[in-house]
C-alpha positions as CSV (number, residue, x, y, z in Angstrom):
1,X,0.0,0.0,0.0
2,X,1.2,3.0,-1.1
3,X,2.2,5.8,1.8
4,X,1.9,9.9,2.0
5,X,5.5,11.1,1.2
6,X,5.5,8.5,-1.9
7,X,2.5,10.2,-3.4
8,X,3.5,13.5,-2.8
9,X,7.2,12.7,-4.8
10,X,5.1,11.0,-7.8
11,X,3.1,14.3,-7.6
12,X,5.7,16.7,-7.3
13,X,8.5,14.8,-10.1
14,X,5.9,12.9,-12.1
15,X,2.9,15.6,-12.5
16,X,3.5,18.4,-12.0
17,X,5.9,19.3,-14.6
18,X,3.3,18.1,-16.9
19,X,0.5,20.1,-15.7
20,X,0.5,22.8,-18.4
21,X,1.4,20.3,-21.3
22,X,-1.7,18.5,-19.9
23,X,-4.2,21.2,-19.9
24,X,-2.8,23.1,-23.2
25,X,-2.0,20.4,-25.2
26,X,-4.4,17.5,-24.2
27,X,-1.6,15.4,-23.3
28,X,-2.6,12.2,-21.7
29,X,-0.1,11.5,-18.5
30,X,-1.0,7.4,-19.4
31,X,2.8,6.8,-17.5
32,X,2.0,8.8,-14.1
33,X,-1.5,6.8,-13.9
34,X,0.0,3.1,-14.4
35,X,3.3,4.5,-12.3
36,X,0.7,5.0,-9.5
37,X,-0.8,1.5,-10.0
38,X,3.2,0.4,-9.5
39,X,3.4,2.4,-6.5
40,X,0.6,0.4,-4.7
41,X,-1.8,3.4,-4.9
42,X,-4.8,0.6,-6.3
43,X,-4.3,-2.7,-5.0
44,X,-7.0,-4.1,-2.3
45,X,-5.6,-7.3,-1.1
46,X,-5.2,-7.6,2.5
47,X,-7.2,-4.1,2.9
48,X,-10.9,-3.8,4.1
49,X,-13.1,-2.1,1.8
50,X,-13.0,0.8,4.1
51,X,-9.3,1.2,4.0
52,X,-8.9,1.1,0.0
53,X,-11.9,3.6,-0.3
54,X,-10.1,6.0,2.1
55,X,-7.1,5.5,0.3
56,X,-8.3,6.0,-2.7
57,X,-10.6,9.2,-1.9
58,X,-7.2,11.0,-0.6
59,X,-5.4,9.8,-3.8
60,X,-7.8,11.7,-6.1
61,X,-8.2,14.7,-3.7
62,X,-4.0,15.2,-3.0
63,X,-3.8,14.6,-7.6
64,X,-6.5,17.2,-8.1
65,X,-4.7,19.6,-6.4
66,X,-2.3,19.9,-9.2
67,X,-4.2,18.9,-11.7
68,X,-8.2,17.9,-12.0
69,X,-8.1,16.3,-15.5
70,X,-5.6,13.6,-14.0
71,X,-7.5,13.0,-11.1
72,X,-10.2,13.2,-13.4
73,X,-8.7,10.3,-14.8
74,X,-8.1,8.3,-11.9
75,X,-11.6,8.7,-10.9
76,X,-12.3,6.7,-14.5
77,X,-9.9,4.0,-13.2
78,X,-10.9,3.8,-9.7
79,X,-14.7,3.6,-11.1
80,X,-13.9,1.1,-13.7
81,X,-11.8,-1.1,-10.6
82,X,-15.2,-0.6,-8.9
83,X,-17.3,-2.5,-11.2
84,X,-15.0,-6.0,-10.9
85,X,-14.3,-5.6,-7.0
86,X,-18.0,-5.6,-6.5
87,X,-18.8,-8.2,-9.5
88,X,-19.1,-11.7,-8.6
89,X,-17.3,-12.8,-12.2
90,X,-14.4,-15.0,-12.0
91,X,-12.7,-14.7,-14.9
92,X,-12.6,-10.8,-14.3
93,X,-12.0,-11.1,-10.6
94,X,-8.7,-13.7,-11.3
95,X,-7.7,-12.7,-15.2
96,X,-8.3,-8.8,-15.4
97,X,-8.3,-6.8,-11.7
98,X,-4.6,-8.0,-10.9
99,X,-3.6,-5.9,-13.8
100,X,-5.5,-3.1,-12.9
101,X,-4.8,-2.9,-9.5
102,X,-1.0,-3.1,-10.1
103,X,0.0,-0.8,-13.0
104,X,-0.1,-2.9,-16.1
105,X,-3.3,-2.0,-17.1
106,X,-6.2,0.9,-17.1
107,X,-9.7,1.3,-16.8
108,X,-12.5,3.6,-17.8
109,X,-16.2,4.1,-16.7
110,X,-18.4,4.2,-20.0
111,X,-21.7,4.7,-17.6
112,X,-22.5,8.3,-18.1
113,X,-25.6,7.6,-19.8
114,X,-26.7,4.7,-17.7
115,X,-26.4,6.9,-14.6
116,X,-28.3,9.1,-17.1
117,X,-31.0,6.5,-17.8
118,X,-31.8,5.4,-14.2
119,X,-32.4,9.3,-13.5
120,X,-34.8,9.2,-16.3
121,X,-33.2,12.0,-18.3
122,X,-31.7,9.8,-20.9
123,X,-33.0,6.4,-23.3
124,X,-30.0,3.9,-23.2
125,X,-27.6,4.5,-26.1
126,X,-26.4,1.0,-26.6
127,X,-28.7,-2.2,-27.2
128,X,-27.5,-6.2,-26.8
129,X,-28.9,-9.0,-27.9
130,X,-28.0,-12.4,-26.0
131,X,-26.3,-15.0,-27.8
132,X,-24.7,-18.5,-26.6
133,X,-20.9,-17.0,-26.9
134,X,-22.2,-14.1,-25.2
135,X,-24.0,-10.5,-26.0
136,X,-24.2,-8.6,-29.3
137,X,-23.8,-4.7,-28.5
138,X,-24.8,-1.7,-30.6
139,X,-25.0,1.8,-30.3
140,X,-22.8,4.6,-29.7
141,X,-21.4,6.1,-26.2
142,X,-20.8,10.0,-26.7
143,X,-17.5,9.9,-24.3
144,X,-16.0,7.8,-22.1
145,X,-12.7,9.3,-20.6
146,X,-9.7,7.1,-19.6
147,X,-9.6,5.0,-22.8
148,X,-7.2,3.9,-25.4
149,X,-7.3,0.8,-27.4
150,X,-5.7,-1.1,-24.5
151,X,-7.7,-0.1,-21.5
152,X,-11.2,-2.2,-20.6
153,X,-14.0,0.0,-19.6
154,X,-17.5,-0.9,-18.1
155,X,-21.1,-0.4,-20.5
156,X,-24.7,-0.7,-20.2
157,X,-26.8,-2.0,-22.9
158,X,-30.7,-2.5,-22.9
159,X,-31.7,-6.5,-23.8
160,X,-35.3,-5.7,-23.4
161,X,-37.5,-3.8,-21.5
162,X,-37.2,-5.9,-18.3
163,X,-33.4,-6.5,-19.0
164,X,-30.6,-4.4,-18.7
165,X,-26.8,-6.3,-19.0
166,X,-23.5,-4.4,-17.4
167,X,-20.6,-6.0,-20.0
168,X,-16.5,-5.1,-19.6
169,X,-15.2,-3.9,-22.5
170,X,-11.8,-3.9,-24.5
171,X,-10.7,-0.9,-26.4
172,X,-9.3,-3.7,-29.3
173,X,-12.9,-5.9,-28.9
174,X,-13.4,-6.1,-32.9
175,X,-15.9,-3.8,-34.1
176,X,-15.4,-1.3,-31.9
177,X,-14.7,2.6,-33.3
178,X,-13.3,5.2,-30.9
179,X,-12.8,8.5,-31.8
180,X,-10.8,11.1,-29.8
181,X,-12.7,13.9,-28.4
182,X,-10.7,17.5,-28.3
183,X,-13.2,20.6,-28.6
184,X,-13.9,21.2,-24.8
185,X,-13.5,24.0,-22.5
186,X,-11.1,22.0,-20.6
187,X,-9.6,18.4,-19.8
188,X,-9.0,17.4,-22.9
189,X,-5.9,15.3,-21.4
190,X,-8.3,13.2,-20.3
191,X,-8.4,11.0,-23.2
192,X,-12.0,10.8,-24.1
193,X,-13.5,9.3,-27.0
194,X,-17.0,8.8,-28.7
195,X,-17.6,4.9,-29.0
196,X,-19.0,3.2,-31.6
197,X,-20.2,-0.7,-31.2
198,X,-21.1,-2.4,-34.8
199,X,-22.3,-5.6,-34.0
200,X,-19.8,-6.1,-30.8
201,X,-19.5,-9.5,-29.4
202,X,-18.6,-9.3,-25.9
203,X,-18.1,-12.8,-24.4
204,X,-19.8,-14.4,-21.3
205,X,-16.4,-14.0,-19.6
206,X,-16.6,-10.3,-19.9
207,X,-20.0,-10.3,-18.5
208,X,-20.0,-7.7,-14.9
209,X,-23.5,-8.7,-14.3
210,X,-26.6,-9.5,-15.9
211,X,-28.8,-7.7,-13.5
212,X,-27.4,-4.1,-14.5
213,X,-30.7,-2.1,-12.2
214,X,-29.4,-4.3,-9.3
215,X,-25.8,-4.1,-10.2
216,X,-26.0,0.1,-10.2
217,X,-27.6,0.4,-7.1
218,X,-24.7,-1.6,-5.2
219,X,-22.2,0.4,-7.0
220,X,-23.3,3.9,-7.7
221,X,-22.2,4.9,-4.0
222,X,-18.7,4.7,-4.5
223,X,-18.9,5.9,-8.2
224,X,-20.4,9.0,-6.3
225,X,-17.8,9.0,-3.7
226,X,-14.8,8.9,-5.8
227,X,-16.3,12.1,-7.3
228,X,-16.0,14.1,-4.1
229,X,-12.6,14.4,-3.8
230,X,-12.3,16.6,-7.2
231,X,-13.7,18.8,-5.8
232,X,-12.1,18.7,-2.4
233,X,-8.6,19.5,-4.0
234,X,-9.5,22.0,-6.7
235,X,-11.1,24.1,-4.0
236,X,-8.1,23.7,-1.7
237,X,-5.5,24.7,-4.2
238,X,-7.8,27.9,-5.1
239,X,-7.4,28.6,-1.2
240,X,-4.1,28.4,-1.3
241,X,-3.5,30.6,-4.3
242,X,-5.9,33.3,-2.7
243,X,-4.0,33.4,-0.1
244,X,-0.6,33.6,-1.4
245,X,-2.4,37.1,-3.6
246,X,-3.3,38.5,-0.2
247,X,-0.5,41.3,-0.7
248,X,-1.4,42.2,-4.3
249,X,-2.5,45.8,-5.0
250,X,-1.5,47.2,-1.2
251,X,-3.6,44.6,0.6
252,X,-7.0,45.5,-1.4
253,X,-8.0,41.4,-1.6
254,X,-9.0,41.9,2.2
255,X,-11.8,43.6,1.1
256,X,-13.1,41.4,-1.2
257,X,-16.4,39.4,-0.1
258,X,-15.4,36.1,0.1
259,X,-11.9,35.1,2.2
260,X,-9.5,32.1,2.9
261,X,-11.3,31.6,6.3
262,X,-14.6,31.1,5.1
263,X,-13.6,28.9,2.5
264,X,-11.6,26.7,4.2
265,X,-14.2,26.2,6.9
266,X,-16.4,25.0,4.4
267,X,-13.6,23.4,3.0
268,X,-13.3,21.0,6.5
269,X,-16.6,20.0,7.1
270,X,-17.2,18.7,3.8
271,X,-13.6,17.1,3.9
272,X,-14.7,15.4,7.1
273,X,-17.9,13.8,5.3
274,X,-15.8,12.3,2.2
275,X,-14.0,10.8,4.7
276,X,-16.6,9.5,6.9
277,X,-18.5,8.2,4.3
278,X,-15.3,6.4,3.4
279,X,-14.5,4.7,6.1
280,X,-18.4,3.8,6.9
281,X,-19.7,0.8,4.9
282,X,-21.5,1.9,1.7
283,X,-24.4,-0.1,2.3
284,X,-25.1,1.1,5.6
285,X,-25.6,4.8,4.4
286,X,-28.1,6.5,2.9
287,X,-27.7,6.8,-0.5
288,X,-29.0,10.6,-0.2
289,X,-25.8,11.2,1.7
290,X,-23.9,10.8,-1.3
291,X,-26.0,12.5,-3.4
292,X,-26.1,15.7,-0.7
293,X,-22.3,15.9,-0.7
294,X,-21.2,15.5,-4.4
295,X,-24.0,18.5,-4.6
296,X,-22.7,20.4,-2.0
297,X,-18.9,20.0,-3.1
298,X,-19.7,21.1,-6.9
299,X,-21.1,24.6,-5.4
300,X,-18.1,24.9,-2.7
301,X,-15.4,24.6,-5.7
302,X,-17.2,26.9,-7.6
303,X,-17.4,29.3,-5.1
304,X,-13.8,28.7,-4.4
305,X,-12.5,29.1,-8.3
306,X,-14.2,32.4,-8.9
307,X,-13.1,33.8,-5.8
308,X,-9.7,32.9,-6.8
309,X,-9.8,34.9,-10.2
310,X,-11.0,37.6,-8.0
311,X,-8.2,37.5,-5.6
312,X,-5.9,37.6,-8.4
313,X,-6.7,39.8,-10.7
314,X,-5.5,40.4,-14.1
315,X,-2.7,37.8,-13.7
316,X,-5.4,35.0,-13.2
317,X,-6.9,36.1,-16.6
318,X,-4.2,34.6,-18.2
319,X,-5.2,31.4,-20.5
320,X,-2.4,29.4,-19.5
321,X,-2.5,30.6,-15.1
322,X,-3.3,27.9,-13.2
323,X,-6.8,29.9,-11.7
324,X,-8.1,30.2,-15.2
325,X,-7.2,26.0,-15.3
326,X,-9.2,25.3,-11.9
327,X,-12.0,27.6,-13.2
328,X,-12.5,26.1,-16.6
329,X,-11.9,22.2,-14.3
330,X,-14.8,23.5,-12.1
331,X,-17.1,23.9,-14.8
332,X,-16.2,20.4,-16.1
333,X,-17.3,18.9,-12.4
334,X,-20.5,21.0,-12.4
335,X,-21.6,18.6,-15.8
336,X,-19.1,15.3,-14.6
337,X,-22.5,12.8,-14.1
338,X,-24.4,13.0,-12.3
339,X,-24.0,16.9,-13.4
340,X,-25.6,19.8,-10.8
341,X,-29.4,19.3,-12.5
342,X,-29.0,15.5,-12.1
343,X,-28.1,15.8,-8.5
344,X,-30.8,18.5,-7.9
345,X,-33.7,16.7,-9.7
346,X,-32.6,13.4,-7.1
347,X,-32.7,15.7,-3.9
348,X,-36.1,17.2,-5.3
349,X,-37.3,13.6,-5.3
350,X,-35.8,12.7,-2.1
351,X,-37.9,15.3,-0.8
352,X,-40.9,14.0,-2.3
353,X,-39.9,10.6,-1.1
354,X,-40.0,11.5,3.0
């Protein structure tokens, strides 16, 4: 298992040197993510469920703090490691996780619009039909992030009305057609592409589970959680950079509405529920817990980002500064599914629901 100081040296020599190339030049840091895999930062043996997910929450909060579209990215893996630690597959379990968990090998999610679908906001994109080798996918997946032809990444296609299959997927599965994603706003490091499946066999080995609307509701907790901790470290680095402007302009930044202190109160108390929520078991807690905090993190680092351009002034306005990077991340989190209107239309109903 991977310890503090070695994260902090991978971040320091591995990443940050790369943060600018990353952001500017949608360079995918592919080496840093399997380097942290070496490093220990994703194996589970001999660790309680409790222990990795605390692990792993800190892993993507410390990243994000240099750089959201690479913990961005390790969100995608640590989702995608999700899906076979909780599956009950074999093959996957025995032939595919060892390599995930150890640096040979990388994952992606590929469940935005399934997270989409059980909302109701969104028909399922991709349709299967069951055969004896296995299921027949079509359809097309807009983005999935964390992808290239040799990572697997996790999909949910629509059998029939009743029937809903979760399949693991190959980036070389023939018939597959990726194509690289580069127009956004920002993280376009983040190696997304739209997914094309022609007629894709995916074989019975490859199968997560076959009861995807039972599968999701056992899983979507710590695909939530894993979200959190974007946020946590965007919004502490914009603290930190507000602070370090506190002299700009003869000391004028005091006067400006929102200050260090408040943030980073907020900042604690929403730090302490990731971690709590950690360290709890998942199926103990309310899944509106979740929900409530990925909400309430999206509006803290948004508050956080714009009161850092504030603080800084003209040299924030810069394209390549690193406040105009977190603000552009933070808008990225605010549509991340399940994006701010997702998350509010699910507190609406859990307010119906009492």
């Amino acid at each position: 298992m991977g310890d503090v100081q070695v994260l902090q040296e991978l971040l320091q020599t591995g990443l940050k040197p790369l943060v600018k190339k990353i952001d500017a030049n949608a360079y995918y840091p592919r080496d840093f993510l399997l380097q942290l895999g070496k490093s220990g930062f994703f194996r589970s043996d001999n660790l309680s469920p409790q222990e990795v997910a605390l692990r792993e929450v800190k892993v993507v909060e410390e990243t994000a703090k240099y750089c959201m579209t690479t913990a961005f990215n390790i969100w995608c893996h640590l989702a995608s490691l999700t899906y076979i630690r909780s599956c009950t597959n074999t093959y996957l379990k025995e032939n595919i996780l060892p390599g995930l968990e150890n640096g040979e090998s990388l994952g992606a999610t590929g469940l935005s619009n399934p997270m989409k679908y059980y909302a109701g906001l969104e028909t399922l994109h991709l349709q299967a039909k069951r055969e004896e080798e296995g299921f027949r996918v079509s359809g097309t997946l807009p983005a999935v992030s964390n992808l290239d032809e040799n990572h697997w990444f996790g999909v949910i296609a629509q059998v029939n009305e009743q029937e809903r299959v979760m399949l693991y997927v190959h980036g070389q599965t023939p018939g597959l057609k990726m194509k690289e994603k580069l127009d956004y706003l920002g993280l376009n490091g983040s190696a997304t592409y739209a997914c094309h499946f022609d007629d894709v066999l995916i074989p019975n080995e490859w199968v997560i589970s076959e009861q995807a609307d039972t599968f999701v509701e056992e899983i979507r907790p710590t695909f939530v959680l894993y979200q959190i901790p974007l946020g946590l470290g965007v919004t502490a680095a914009s603290v930190e950079c507000i602070e370090k402007a506190s002299n700009k302009q003869g000391g004028s930044n005091q006067y400006v509405l929102i200050q260090p202190e408040e943030l980073k109160h907020e900042l604690k108390l929403l730090q302490n529920q990731a971690y709590h929520l950690a360290e709890a078991s998942v199926a103990s807690e309310n899944w509106r817990s979740f929900v409530q905090l990925r909400l309430q993190m999206v509006h803290l680092t948004s508050k956080a980002v714009h009161a850092a351009m504030i603080h800084q002034g003209s040299a924030g306005y810069l394209q390549n500064s690193a406040p105009s990077r977190r603000l552009r991340e933070s808008y990225f989190l605010v549509n991340l599914s399940p994006t701010v209107r997702h998350l509010e239309k699910m507190m609406s109903l859990f307010e119906v629901m009492k």
